[in-house]
N, C-alpha and C positions, 0 to 999 in steps of 0.2 A: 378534476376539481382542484382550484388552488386555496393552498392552503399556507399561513402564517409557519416558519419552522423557525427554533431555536437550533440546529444540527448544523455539525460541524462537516466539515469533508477536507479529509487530509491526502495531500498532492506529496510522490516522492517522487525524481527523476532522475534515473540510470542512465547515461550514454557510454554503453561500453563499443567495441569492435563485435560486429556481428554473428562472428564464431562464436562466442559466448553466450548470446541470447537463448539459446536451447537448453545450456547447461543453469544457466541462472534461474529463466522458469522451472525448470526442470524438479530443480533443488525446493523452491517455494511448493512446487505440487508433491512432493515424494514427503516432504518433513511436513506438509499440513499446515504450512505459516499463514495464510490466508483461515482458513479455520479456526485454528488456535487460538487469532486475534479475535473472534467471534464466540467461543468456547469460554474464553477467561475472561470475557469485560461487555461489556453491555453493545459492542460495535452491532450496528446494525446492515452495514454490507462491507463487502471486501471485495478487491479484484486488481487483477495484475495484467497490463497490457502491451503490447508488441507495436512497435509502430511498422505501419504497413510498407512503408518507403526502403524496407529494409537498411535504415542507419544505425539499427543498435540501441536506440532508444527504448527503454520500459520506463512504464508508469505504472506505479504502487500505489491505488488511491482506497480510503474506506469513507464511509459514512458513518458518524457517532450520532447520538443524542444528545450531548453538549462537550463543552471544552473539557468539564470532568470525565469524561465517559472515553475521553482521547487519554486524556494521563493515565485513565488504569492501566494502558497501556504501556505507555511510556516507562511505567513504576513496577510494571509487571517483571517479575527475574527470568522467566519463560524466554524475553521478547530476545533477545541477544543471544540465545543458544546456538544459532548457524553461524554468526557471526566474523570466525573463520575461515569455514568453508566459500560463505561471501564475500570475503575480503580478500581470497585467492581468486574468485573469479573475476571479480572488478578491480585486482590490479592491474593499474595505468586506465583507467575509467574515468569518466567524471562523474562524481556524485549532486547530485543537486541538493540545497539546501531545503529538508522537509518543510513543505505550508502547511499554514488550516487554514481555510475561507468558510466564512460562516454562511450560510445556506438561506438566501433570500427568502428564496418561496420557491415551491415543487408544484407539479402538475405530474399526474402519473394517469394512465389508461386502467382501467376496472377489466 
């Protein structure tokens, strides 16, 4: 059924060297950072993905409710706590510059 959404969907993109890809997910599943963004603010999905081509590519994307429901995030003191430890694993990486694209219309299966 499609349906009118006001929701946002935020795109991050990692290209690190492929060794790293284990340890970078790794670090997201062990400290709960997917989670967390869902625990402290209104996100409504989270997920973290591996590109199949094995180039080193991840993608951090979530689903919010609106542009506000992405800042709690952003404003959240929690969101930077690894920050670190991922900035050791993505040196000499390329970071991509975070999007939000606002969410035309959904269709989902019952």
């Amino acid at each position: 059924m499609e349906q009118p959404s006001p929701r946002i969907r935020t795109v991050l993109t990692l290209r690190t060297v492929p060794e790293n890809v284990g340890a970078i997910v790794e670090l997201f599943r062990t400290e709960g950072i997917l989670q967390e963004s869902l625990d402290l603010t209104r996100a409504l999905s989270s997920e973290i993905s591996v590109a199949t081509d094995g180039t080193g590519e991840i993608m951090v994307t979530a689903l919010w409710p609106d542009d506000a429901g992405y800042q709690e995030w952003l404003d959240h003191p929690n969101r930077g706590r690894i920050a670190p430890q991922l900035e050791a694993l993505l040196e000499g990486a390329e970071v991509g510059v975070g999007k939000t694209y606002r969410v035309d219309h959904a269709v989902t299966k019952a």
